[in-house]
N, CA, C and O atoms as a GROMACS GRO file, in nm:
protein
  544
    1UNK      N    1   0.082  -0.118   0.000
    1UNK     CA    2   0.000   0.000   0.000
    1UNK      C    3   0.086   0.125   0.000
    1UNK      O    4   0.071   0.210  -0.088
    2UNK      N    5   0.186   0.139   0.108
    2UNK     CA    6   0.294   0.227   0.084
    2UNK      C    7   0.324   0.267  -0.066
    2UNK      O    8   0.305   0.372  -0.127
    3UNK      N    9   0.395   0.109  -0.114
    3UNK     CA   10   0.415   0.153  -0.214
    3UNK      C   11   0.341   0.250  -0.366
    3UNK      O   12   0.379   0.349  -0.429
    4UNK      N   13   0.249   0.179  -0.374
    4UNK     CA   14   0.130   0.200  -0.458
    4UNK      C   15   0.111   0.416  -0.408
    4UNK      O   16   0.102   0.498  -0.499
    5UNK      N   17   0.109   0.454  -0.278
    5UNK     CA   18   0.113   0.580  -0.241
    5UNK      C   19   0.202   0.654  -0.296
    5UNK      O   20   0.198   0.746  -0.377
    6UNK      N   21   0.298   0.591  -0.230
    6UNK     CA   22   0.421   0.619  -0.352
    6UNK      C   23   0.443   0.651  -0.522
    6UNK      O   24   0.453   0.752  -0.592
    7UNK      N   25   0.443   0.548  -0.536
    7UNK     CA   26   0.438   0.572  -0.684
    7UNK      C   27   0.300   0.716  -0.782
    7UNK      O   28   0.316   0.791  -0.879
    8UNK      N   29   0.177   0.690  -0.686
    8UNK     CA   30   0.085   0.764  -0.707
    8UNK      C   31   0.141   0.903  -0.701
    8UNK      O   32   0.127   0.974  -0.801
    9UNK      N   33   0.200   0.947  -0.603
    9UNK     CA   34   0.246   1.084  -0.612
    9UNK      C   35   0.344   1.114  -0.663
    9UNK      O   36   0.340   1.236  -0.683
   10UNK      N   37   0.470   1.057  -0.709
   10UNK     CA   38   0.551   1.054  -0.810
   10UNK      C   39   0.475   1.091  -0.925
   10UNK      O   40   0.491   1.209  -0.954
   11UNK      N   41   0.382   1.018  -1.015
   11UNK     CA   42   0.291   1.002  -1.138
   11UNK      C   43   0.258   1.177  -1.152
   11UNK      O   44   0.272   1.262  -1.240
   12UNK      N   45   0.206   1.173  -1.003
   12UNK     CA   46   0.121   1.273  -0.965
   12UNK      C   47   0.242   1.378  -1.045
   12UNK      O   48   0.246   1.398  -1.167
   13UNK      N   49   0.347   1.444  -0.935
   13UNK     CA   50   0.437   1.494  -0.956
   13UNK      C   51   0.482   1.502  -1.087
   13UNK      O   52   0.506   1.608  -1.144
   14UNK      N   53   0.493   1.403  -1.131
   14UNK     CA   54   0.566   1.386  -1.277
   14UNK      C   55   0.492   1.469  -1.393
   14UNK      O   56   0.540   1.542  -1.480
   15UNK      N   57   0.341   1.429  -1.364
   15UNK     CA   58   0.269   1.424  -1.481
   15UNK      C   59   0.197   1.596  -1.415
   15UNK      O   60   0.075   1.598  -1.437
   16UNK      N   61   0.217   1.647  -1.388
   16UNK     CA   62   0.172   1.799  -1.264
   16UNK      C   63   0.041   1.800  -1.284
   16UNK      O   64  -0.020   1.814  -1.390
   17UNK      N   65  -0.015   1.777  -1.129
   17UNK     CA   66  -0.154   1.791  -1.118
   17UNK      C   67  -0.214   1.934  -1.207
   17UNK      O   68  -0.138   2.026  -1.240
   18UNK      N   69  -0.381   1.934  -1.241
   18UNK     CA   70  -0.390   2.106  -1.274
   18UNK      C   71  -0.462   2.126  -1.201
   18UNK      O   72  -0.546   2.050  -1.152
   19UNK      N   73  -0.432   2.276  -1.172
   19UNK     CA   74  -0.497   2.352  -1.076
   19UNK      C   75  -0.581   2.475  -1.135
   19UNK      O   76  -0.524   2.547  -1.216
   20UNK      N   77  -0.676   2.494  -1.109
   20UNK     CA   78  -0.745   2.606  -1.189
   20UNK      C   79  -0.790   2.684  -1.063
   20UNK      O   80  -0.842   2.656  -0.955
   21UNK      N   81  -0.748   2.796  -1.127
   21UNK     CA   82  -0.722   2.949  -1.044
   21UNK      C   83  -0.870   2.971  -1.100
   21UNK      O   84  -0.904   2.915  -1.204
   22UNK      N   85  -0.952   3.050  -1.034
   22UNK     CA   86  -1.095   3.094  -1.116
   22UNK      C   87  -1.053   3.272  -1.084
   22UNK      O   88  -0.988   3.312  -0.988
   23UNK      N   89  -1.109   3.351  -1.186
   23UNK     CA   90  -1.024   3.457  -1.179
   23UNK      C   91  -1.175   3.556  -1.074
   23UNK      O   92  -1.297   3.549  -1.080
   24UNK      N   93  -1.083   3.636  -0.991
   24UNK     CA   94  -1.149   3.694  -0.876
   24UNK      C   95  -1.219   3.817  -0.973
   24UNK      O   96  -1.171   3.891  -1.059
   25UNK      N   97  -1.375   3.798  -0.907
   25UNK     CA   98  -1.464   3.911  -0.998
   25UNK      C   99  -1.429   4.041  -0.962
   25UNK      O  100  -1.445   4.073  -0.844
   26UNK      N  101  -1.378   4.134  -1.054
   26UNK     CA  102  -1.413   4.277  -0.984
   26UNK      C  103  -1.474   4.328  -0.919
   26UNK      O  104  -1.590   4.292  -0.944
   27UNK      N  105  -1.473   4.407  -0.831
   27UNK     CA  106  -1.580   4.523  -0.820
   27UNK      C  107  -1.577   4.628  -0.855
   27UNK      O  108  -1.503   4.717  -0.812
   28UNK      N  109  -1.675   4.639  -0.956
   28UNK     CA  110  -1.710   4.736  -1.063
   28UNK      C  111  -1.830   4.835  -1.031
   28UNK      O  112  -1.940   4.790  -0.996
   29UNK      N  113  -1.809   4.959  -1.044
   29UNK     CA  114  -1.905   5.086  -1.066
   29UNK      C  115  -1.998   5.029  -1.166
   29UNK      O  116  -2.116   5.024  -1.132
   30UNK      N  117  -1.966   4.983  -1.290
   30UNK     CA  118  -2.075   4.958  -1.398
   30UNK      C  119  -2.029   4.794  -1.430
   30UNK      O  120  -1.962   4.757  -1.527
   31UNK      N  121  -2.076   4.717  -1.336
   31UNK     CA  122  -2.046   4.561  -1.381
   31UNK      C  123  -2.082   4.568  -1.496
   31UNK      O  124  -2.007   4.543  -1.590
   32UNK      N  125  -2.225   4.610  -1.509
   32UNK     CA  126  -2.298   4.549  -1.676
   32UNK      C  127  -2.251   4.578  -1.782
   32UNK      O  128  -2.292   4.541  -1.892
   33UNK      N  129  -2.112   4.686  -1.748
   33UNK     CA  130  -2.031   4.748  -1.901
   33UNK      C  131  -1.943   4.675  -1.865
   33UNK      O  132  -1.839   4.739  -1.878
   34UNK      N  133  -1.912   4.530  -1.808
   34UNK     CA  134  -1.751   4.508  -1.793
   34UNK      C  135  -1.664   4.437  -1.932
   34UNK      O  136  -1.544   4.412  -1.941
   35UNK      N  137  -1.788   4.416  -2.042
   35UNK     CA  138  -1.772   4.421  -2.135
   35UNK      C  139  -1.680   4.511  -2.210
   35UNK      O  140  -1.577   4.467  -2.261
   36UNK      N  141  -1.714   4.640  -2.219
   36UNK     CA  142  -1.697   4.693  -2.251
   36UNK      C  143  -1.516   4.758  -2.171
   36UNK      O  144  -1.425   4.802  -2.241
   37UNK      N  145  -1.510   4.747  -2.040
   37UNK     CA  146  -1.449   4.763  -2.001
   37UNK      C  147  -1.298   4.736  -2.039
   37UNK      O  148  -1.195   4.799  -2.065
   38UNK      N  149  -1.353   4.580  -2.026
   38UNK     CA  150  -1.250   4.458  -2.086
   38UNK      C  151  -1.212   4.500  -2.255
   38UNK      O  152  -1.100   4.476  -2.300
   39UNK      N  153  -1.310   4.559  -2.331
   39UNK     CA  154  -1.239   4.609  -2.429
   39UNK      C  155  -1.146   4.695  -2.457
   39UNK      O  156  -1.052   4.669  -2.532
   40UNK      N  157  -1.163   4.808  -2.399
   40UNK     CA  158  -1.044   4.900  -2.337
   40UNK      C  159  -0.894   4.856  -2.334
   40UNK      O  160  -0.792   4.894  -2.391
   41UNK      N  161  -0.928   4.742  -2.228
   41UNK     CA  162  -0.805   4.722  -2.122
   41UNK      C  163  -0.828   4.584  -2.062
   41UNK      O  164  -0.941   4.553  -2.024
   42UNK      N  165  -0.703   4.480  -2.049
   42UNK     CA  166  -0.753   4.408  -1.948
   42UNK      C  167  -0.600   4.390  -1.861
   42UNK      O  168  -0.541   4.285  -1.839
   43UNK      N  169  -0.563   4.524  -1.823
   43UNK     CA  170  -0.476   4.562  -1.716
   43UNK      C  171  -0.556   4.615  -1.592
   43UNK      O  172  -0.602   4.729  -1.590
   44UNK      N  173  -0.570   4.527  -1.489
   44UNK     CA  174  -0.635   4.590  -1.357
   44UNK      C  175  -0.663   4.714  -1.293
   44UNK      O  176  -0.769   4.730  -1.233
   45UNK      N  177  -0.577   4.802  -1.302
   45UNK     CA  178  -0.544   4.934  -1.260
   45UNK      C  179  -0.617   5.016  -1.366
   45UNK      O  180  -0.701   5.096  -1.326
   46UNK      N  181  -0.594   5.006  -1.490
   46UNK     CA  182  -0.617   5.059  -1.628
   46UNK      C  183  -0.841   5.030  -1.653
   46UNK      O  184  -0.929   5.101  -1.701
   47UNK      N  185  -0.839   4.875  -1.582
   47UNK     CA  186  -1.009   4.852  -1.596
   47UNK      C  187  -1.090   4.965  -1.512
   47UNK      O  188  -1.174   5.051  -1.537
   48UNK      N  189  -1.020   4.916  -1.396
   48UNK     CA  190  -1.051   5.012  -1.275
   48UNK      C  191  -1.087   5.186  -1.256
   48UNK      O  192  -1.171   5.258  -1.203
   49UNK      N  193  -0.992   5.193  -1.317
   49UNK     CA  194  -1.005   5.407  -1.396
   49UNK      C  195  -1.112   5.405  -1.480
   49UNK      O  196  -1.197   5.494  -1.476
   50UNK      N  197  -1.121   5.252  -1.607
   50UNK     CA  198  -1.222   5.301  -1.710
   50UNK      C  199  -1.336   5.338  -1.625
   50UNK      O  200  -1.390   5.448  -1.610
   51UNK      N  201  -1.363   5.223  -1.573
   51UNK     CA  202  -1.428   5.221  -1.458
   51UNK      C  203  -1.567   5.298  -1.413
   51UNK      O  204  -1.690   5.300  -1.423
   52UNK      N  205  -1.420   5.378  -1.339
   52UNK     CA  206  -1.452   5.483  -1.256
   52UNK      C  207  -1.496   5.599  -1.378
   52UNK      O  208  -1.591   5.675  -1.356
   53UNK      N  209  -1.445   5.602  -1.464
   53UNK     CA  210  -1.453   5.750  -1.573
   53UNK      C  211  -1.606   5.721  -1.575
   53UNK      O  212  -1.696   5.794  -1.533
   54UNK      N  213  -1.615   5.588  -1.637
   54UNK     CA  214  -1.734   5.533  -1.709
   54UNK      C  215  -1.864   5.585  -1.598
   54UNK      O  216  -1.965   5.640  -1.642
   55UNK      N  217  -1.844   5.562  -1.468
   55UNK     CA  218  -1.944   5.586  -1.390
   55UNK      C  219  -1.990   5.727  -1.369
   55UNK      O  220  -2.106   5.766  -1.364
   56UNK      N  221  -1.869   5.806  -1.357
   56UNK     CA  222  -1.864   5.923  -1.321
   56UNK      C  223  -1.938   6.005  -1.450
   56UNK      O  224  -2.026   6.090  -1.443
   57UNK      N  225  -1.895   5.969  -1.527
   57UNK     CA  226  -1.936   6.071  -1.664
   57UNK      C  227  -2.070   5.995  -1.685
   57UNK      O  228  -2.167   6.070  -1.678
   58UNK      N  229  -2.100   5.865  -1.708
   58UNK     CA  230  -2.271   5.846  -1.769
   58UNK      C  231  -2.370   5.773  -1.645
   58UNK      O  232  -2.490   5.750  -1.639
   59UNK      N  233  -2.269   5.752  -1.562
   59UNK     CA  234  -2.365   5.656  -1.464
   59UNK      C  235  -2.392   5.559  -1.548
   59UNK      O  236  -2.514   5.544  -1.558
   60UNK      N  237  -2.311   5.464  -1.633
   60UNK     CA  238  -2.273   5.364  -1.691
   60UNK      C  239  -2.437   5.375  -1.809
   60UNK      O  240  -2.500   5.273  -1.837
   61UNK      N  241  -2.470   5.485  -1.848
   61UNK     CA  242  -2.585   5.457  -1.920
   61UNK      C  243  -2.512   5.509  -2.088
   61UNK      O  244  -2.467   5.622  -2.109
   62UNK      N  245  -2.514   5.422  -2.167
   62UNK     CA  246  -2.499   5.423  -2.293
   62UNK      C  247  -2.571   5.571  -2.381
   62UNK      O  248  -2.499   5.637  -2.455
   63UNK      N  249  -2.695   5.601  -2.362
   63UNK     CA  250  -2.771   5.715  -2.425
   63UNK      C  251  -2.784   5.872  -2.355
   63UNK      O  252  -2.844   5.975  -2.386
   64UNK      N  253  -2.692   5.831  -2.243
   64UNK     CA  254  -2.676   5.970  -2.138
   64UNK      C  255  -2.614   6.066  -2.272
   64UNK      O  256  -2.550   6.044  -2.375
   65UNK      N  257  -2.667   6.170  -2.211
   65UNK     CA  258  -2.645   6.323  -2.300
   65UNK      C  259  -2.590   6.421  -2.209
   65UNK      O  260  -2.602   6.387  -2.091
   66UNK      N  261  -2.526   6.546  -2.231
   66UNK     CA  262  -2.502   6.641  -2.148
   66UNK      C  263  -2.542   6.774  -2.238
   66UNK      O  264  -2.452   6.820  -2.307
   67UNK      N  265  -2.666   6.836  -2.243
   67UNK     CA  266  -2.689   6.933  -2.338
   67UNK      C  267  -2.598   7.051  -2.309
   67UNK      O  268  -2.593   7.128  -2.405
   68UNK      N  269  -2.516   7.090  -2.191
   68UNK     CA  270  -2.468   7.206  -2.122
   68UNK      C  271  -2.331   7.240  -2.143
   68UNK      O  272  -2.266   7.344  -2.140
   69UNK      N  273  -2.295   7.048  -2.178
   69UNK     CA  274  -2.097   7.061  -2.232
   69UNK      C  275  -2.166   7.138  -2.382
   69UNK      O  276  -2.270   7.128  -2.447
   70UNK      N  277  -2.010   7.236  -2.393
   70UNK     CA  278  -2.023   7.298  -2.506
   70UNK      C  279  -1.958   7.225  -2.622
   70UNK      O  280  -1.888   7.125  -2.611
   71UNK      N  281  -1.985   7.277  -2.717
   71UNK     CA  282  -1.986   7.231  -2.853
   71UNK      C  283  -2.061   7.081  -2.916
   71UNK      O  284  -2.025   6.970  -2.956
   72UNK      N  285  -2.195   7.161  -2.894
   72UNK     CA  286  -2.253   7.029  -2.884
   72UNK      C  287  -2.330   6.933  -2.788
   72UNK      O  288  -2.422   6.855  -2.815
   73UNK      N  289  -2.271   6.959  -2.675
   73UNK     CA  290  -2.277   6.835  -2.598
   73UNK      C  291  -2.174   6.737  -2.569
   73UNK      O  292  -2.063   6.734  -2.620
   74UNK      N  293  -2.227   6.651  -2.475
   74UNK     CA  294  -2.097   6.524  -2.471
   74UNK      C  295  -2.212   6.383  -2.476
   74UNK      O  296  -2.298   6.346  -2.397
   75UNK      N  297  -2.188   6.356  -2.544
   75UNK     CA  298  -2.188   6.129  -2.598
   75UNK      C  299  -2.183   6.043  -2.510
   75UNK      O  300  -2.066   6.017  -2.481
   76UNK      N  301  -2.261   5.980  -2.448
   76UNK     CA  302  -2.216   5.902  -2.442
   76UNK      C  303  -2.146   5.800  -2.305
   76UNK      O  304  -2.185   5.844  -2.197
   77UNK      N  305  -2.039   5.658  -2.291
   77UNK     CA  306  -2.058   5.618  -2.195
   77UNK      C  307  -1.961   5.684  -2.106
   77UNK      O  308  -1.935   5.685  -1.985
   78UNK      N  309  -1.910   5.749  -2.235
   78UNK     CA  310  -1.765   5.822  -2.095
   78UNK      C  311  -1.752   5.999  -2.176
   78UNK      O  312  -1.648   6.063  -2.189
   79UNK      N  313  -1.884   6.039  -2.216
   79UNK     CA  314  -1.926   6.148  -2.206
   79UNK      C  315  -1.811   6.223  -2.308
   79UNK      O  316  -1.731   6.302  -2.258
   80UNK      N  317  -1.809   6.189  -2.468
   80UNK     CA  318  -1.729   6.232  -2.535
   80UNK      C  319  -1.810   6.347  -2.594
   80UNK      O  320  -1.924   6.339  -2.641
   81UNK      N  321  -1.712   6.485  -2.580
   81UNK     CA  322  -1.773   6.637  -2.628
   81UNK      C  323  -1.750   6.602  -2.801
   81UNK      O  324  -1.684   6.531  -2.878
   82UNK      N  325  -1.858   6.712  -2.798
   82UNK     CA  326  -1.900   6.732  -2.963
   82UNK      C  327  -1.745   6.764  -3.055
   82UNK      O  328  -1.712   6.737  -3.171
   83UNK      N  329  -1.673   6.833  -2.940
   83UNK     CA  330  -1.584   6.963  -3.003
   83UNK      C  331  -1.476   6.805  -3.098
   83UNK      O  332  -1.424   6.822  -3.208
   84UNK      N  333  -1.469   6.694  -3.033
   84UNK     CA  334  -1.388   6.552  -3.081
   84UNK      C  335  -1.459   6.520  -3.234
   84UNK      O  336  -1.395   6.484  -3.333
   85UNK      N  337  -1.569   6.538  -3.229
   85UNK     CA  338  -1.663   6.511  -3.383
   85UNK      C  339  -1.654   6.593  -3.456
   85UNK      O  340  -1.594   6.555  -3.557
   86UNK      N  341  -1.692   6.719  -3.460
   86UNK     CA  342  -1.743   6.792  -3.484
   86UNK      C  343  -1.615   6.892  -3.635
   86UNK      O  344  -1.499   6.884  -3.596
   87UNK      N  345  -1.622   6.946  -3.733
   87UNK     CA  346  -1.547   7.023  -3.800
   87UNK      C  347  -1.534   7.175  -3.758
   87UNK      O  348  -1.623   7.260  -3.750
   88UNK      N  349  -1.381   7.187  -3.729
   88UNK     CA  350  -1.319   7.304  -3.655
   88UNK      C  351  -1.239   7.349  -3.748
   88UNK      O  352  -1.225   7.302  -3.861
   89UNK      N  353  -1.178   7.453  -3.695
   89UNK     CA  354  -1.048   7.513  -3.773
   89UNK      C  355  -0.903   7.415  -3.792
   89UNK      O  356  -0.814   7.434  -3.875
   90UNK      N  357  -0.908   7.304  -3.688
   90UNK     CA  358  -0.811   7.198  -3.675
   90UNK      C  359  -0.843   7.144  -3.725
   90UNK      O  360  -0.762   7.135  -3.817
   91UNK      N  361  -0.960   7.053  -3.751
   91UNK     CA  362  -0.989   6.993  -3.805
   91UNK      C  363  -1.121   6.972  -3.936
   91UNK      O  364  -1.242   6.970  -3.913
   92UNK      N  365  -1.079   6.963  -4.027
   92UNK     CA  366  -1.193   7.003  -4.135
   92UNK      C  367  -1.314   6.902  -4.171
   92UNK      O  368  -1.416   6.936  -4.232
   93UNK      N  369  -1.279   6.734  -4.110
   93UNK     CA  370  -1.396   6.635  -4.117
   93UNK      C  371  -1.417   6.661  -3.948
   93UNK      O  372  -1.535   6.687  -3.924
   94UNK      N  373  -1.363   6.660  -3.872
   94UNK     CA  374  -1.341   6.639  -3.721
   94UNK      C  375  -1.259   6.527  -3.706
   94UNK      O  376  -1.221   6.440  -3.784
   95UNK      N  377  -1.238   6.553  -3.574
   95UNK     CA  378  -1.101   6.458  -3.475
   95UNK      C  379  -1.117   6.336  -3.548
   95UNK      O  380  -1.054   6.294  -3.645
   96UNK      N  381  -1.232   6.280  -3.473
   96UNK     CA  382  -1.278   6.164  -3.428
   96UNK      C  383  -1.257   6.082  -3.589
   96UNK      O  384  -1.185   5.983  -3.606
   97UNK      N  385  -1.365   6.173  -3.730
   97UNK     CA  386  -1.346   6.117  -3.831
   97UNK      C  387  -1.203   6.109  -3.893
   97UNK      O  388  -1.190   6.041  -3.995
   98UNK      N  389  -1.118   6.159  -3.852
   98UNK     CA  390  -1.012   6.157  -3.930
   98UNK      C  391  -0.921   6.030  -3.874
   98UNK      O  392  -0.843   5.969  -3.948
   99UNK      N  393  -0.933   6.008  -3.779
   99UNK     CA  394  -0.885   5.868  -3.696
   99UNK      C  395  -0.966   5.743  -3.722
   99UNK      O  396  -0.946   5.631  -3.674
  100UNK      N  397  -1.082   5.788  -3.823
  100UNK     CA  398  -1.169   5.672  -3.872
  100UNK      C  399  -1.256   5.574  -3.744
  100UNK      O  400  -1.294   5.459  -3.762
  101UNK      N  401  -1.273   5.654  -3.617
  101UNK     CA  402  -1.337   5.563  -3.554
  101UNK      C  403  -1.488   5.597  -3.592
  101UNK      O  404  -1.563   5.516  -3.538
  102UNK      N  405  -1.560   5.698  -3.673
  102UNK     CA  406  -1.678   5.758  -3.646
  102UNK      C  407  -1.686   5.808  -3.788
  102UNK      O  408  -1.598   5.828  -3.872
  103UNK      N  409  -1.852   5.829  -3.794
  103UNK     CA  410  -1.874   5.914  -3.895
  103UNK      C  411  -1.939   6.046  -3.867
  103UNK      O  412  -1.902   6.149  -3.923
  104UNK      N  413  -2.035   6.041  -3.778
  104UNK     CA  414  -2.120   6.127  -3.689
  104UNK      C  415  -2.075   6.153  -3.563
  104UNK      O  416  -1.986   6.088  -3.507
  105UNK      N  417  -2.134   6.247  -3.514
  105UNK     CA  418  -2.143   6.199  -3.332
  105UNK      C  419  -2.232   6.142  -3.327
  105UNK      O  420  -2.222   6.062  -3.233
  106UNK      N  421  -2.372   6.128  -3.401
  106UNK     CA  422  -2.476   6.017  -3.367
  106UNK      C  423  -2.430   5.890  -3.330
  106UNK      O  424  -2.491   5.821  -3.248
  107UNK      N  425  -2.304   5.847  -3.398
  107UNK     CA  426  -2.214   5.685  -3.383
  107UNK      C  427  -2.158   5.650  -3.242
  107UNK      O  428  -2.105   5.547  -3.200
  108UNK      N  429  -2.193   5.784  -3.175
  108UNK     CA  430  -2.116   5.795  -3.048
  108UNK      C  431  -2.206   5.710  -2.952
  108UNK      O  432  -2.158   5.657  -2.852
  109UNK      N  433  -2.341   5.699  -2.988
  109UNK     CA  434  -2.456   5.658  -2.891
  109UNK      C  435  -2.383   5.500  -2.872
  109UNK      O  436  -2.349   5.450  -2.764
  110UNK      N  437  -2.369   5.434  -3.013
  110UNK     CA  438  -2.288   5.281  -2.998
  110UNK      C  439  -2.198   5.302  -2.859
  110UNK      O  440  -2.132   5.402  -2.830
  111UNK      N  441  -2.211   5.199  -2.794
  111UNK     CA  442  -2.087   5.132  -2.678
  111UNK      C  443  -1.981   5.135  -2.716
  111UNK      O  444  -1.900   5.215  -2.671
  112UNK      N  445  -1.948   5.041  -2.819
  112UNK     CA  446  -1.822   4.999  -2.880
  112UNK      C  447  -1.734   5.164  -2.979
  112UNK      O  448  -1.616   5.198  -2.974
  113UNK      N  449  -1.806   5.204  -3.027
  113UNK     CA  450  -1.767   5.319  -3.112
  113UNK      C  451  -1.722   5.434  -2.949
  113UNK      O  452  -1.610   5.476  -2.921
  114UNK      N  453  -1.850   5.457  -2.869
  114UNK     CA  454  -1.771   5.542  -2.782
  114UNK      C  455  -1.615   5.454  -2.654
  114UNK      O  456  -1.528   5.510  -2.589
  115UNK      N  457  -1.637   5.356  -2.666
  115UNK     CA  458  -1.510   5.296  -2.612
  115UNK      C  459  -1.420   5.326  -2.702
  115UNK      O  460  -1.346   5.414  -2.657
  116UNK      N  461  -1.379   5.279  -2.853
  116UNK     CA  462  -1.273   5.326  -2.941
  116UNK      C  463  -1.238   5.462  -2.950
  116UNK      O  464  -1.119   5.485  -2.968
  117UNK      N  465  -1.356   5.603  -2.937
  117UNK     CA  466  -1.322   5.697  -2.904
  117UNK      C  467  -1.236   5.716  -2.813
  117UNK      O  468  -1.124   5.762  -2.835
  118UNK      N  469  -1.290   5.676  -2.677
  118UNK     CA  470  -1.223   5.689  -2.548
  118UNK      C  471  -1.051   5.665  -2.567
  118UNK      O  472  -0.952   5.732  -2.539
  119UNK      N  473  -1.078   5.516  -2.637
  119UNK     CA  474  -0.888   5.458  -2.640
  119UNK      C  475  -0.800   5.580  -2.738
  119UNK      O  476  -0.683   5.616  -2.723
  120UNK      N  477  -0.894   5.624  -2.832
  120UNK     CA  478  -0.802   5.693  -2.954
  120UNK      C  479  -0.744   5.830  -2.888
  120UNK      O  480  -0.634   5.883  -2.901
  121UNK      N  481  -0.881   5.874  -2.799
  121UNK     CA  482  -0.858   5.997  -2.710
  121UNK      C  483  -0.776   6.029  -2.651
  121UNK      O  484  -0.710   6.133  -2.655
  122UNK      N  485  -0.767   5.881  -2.546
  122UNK     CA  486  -0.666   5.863  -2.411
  122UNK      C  487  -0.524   5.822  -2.465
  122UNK      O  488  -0.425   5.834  -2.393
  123UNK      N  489  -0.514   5.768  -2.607
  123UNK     CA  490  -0.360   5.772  -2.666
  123UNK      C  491  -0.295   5.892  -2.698
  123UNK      O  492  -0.174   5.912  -2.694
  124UNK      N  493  -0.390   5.976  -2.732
  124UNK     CA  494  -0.367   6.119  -2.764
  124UNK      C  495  -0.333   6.217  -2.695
  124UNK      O  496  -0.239   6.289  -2.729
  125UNK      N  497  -0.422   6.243  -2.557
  125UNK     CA  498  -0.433   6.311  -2.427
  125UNK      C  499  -0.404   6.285  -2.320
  125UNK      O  500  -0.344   6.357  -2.239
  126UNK      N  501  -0.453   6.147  -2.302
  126UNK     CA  502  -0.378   6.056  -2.112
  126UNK      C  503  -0.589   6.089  -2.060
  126UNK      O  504  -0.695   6.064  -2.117
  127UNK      N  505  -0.557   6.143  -1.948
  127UNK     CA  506  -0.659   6.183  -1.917
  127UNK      C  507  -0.710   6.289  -1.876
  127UNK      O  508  -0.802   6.306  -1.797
  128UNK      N  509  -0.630   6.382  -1.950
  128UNK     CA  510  -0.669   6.516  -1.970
  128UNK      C  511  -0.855   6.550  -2.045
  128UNK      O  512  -0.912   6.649  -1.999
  129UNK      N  513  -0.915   6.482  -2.129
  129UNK     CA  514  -1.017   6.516  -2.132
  129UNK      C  515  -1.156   6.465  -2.040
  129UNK      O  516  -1.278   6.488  -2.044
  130UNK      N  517  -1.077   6.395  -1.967
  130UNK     CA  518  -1.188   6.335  -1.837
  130UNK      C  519  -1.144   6.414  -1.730
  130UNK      O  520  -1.177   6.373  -1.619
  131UNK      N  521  -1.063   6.539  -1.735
  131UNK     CA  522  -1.018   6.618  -1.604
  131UNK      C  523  -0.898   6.586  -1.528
  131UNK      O  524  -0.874   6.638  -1.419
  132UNK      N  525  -0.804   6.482  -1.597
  132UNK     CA  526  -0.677   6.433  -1.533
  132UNK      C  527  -0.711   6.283  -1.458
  132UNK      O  528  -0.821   6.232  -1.437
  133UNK      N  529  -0.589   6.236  -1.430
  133UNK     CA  530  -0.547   6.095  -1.399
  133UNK      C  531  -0.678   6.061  -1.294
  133UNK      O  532  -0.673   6.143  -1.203
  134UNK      N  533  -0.785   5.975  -1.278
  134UNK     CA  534  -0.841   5.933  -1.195
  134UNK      C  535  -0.758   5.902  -1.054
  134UNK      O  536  -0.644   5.865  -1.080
  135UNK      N  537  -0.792   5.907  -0.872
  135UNK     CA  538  -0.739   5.871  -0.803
  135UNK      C  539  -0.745   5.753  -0.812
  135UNK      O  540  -0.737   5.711  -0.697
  136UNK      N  541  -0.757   5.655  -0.892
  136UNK     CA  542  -0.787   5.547  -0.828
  136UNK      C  543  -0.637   5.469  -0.878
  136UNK      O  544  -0.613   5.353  -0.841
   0.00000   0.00000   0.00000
């Protein structure tokens, strides 16, 4: 019997048991966008800010509006201003179209289109147009 123990955990050893880690759920401001989140980013620190932006600016609601930001308004789930769409003196289609994520700001209402905004933004700016680096 010894033996037979023996040999079993050798096998064991040899052949390496698997172990499955189940990955620990966030806690998220907008679980129901963690979708979306995860598109962004799936660096912890980096989910965590979207996060937080995401909550802060729409209260995680996809069709939130801000009639009062100027130029336009702001979009959206992380509240992208018109002035990013829109044709300026900088820009003659706007920002947004010339980086090809958009055609309208109407496109902004999409999840996925205002997340690619967000990334094209935050490569551009950091987080200067959400008001600087989140504490978190």
């Amino acid at each position: 019997m010894k033996k037979l123990l023996i040999v079993a955990i050798l096998c064991y050893s040899l052949l390496g048991g698997t172990v499955v880690h189940a990955k620990k759920p966030m806690d998220l401001l907008c679980d129901n966008r963690e979708h979306i989140i995860r598109f962004v980013s799936e660096n912890r620190k980096m989910m965590l800010q979207v996060d937080y932006i995401m909550h802060r600016e729409s209260r995680c609601r996809q069709l939130a509006f801000n009639p009062k930001d100027p130029n336009g308004g702001s979009y959206g789930l992380f509240q992208i201003n018109g002035y990013w769409c829109q044709p300026s003196k900088y820009s003659k289609l706007g920002w947004l179209q010339e980086k090809k994520v958009l055609k309208t700001c109407a496109d902004l209402w999409d999840p996925i289109i205002n997340a690619k905004a967000f990334m094209v933004m935050y490569d551009y700016a950091g987080w200067q147009p959400w008001g600087g680096e989140p504490w978190i």
